[in-house]
C-alpha positions in Angstrom: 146.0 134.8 90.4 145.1 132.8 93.7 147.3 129.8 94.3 144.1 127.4 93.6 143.7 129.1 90.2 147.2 128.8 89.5 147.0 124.8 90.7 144.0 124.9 88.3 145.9 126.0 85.5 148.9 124.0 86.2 147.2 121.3 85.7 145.3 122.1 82.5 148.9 122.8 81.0 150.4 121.3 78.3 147.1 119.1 77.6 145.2 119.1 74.4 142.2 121.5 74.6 138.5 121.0 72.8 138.5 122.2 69.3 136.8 125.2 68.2 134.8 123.1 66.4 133.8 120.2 68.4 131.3 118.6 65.9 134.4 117.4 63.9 135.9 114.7 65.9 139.8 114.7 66.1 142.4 111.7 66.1 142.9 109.5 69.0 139.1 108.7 70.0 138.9 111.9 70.7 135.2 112.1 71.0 133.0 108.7 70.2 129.3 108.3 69.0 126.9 108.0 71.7 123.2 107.3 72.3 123.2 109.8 75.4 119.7 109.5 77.1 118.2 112.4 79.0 116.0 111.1 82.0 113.1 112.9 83.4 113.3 112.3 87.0 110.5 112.4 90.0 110.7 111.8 93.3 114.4 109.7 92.7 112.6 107.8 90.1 113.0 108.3 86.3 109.6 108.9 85.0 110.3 108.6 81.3 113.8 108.9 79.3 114.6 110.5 75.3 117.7 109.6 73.9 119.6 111.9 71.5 122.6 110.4 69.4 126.0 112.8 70.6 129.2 113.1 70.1 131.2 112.8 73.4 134.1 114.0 74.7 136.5 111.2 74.9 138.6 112.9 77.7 139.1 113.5 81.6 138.6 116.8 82.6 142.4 117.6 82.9 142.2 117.3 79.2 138.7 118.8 78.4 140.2 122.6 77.5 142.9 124.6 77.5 141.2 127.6 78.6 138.8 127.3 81.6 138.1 130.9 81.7 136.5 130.6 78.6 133.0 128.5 77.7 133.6 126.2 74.9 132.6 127.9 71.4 129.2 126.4 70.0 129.6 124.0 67.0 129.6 125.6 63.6 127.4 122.6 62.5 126.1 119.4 63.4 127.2 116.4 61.4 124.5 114.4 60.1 122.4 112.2 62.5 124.1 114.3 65.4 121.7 116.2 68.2 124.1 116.8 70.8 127.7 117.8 71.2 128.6 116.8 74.8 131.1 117.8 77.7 130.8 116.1 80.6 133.6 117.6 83.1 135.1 120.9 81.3 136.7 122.9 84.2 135.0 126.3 83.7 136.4 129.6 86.3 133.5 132.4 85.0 130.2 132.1 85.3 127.9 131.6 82.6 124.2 131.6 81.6 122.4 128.0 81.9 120.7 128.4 78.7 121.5 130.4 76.2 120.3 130.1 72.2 123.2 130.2 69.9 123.1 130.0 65.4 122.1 126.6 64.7 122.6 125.3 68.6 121.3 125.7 72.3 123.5 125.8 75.0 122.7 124.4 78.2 124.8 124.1 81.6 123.7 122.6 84.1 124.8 123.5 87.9 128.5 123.6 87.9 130.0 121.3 90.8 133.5 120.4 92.3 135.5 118.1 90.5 137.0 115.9 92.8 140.5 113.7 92.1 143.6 112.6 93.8 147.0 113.8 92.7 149.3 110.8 92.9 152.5 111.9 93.9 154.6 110.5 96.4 153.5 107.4 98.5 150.4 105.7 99.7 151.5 106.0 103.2 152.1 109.7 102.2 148.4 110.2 101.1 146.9 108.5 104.1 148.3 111.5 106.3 145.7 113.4 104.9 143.3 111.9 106.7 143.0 112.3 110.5 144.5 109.5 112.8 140.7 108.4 113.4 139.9 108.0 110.1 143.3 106.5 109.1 141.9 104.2 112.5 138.2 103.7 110.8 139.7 103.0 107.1 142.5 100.3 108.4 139.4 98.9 110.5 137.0 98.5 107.7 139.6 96.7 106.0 140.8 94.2 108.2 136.9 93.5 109.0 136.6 93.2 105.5 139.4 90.8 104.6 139.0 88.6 107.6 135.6 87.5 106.5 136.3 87.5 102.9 138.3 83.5 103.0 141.0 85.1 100.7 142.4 88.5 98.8 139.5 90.0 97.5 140.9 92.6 95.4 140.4 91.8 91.7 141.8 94.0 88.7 141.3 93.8 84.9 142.7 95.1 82.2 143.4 93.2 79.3 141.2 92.3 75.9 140.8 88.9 77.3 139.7 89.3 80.7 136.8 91.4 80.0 134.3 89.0 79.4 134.7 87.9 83.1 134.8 91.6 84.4 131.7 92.6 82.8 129.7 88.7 83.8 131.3 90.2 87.8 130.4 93.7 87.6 127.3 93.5 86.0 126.1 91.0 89.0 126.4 93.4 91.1 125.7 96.7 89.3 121.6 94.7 88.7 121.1 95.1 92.5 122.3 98.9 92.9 120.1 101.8 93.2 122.0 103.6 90.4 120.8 100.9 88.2 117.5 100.1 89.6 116.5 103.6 89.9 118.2 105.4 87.6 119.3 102.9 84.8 123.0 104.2 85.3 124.8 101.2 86.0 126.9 98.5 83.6 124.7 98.7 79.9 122.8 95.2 79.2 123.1 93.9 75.6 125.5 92.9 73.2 127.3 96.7 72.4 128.9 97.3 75.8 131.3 94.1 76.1 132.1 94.0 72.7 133.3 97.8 73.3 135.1 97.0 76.8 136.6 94.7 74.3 138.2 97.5 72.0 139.2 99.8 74.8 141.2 97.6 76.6 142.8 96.4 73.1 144.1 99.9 73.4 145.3 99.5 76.9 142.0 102.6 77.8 140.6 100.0 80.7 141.1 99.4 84.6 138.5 97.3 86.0 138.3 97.0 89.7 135.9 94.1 91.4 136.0 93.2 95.1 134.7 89.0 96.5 133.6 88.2 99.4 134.6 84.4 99.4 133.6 83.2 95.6 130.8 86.4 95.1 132.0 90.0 93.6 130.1 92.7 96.1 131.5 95.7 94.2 132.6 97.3 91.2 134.5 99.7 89.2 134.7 100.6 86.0 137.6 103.1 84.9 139.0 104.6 81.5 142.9 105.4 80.9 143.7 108.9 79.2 147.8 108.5 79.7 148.8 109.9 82.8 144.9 110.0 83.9 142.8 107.3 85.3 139.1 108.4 85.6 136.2 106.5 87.3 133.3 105.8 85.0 130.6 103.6 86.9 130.8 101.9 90.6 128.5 100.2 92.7 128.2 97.8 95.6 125.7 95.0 96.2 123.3 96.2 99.8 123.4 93.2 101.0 126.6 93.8 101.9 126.0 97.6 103.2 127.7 96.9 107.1 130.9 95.7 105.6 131.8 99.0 103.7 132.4 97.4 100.2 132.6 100.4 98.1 134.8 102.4 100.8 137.0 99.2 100.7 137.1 98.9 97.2 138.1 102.5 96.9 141.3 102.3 99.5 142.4 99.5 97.5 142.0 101.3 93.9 143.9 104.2 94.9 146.6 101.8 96.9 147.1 100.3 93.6 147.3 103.4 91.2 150.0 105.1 93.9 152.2 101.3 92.6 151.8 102.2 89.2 154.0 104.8 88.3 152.0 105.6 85.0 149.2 107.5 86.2 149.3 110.8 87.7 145.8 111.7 88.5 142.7 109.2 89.6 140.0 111.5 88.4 136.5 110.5 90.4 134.7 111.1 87.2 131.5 113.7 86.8 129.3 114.5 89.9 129.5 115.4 93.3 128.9 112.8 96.2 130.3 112.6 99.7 132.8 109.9 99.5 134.7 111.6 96.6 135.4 114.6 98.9 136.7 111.9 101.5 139.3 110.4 99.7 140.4 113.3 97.1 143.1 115.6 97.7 142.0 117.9 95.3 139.7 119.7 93.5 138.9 122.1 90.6 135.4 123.7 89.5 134.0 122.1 86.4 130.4 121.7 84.5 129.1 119.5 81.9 128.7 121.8 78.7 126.0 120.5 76.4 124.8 121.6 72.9 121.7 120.5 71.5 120.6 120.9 67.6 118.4 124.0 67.3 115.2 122.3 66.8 111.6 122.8 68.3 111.6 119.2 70.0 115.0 119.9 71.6 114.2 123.0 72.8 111.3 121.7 74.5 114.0 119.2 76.5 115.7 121.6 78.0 114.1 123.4 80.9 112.8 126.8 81.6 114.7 127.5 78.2 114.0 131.2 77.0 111.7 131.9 73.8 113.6 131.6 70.5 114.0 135.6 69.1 111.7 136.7 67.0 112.5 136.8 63.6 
């Protein structure tokens, strides 16, 4: 076994694995109810969106399965008013067909990517060695240019039931001028649900929320759920106005100064999805895919793409 398979597995030890059955959620939130929406994109732009109520896997990917050699076994059966059964970062070492028709179910895995997080062990000034001395230069710059014509610290963090309400009124400020939620509809949820369920989580001590001022105006976002030792990055975003002084890179040093203070978390996960700035400040990586499961039906089968014709009877 290589020594990044055996880092691999090291980390999947000792955490709870998916069920054989994931249409039957288990304790602990475990998986949650979710109206998932599947968006047809052109061009960068989302042409027209179908959503599907899921179940969810509640977890990071350090807790998504116990055995990444191995594709998570198809649901024996769909609970009622259920049309997908969803994975969205289950570390996955063998390769594996991107469609496939099972009894009851289609399978469908989308291009597996690099799962980027940082291991939090040791110190902060121990991380920052990982960088060269000119990016350790360019990071400490961006800062200092950042903070010097910010007026004060402009590091926020939330946590608690009762600060939501101002962390969602912040981050949602700024997450209506990004291109993830202008273009893709991806950014903090409008309507009543989402605070009141920001509301809940952090009740059960399951929220970080990150926001960075410039003087009295948030610029940038983020939007993390706890799993224990595990800290993983949900939604971000940064006003463009506000491009030239590096928000979300200065946001991010900040985040990951803070977690290496808190002795409670081990890993800050970056969450699903592969972008550039992930690589920069990770220290490692592991290969992982979202695993998706539809209901066997004629409609659903006509979402997925270039999906093989059902057997014939």
């Amino acid at each position: 076994m290589s020594r990044e398979a055996a880092m691999r597995r090291s980390m999947l030890g000792g955490q709870t694995g998916t069920s054989s059955n994931p249409a039957f959620p288990d304790s602990g939130h475990r998986w949650r109810r979710e109206n998932t929406r599947w968006r047809f994109i052109f061009a960068g732009r989302t042409l027209f969106a179908v959503h599907l109520p899921a179940l969810v896997l509640n977890a990071p990917f350090n807790q998504a399965t116990s055995n990444p050699s191995k594709v998570p076994a198809a649901p024996q059966s769909f609970p009622e008013g259920i049309e997908a059964i969803r994975m969205y970062s289950c570390p996955l070492d063998v390769r594996a067909q991107k469609i496939a028709l099972r009894d009851g179910a289609i399978r469908y895995i989308p291009a597996p990517y690099d799962h980027l997080y940082v291991e939090l062990s040791g110190s902060f000034e121990d991380y920052l060695r990982k960088f060269s001395s000119k990016s350790r230069w360019t990071l400490r710059k961006k800062l200092k240019r950042f903070k010097e014509g910010c007026g004060e610290d402009p590091f926020r963090e939330y946590s608690g039931a009762s600060e939501m309400q101002e962390f969602y009124a912040l981050s949602r400020s700024v997450s209506e001028k990004t291109y993830q939620q202008r273009l893709l509809d991806a950014g903090i949820p409008q309507g009543k649900e989402f605070p009141l369920e920001l509301n809940r989580r952090a009740a059960r001590g399951e929220i970080q929320g990150y926001v960075l001022m410039h003087c009295t105006l948030p610029v940038a976002y983020a939007l993390c759920y706890v799993h224990g030792d595990t800290i993983t990055l949900d939604k971000t975003g940064f006003d463009p106005e506000y491009a030239e002084m590096h928000p979300g890179t200065v946001l991010t040093y900040l985040i990951i100064e803070r977690l290496f203070a808190q002795p409670r978390f081990r890993i800050y996960d970056f969450g699903s999805g592969y972008f550039e700035y992930k690589a920069f400040f990770s220290t490692h990586s592991v290969r992982c895919a979202e695993i998706i499961y539809l209901r066997r039906t004629l409609r659903n089968l006509a979402l997925v793409p270039r999906v093989p014709p059902p057997p014939l009877p």
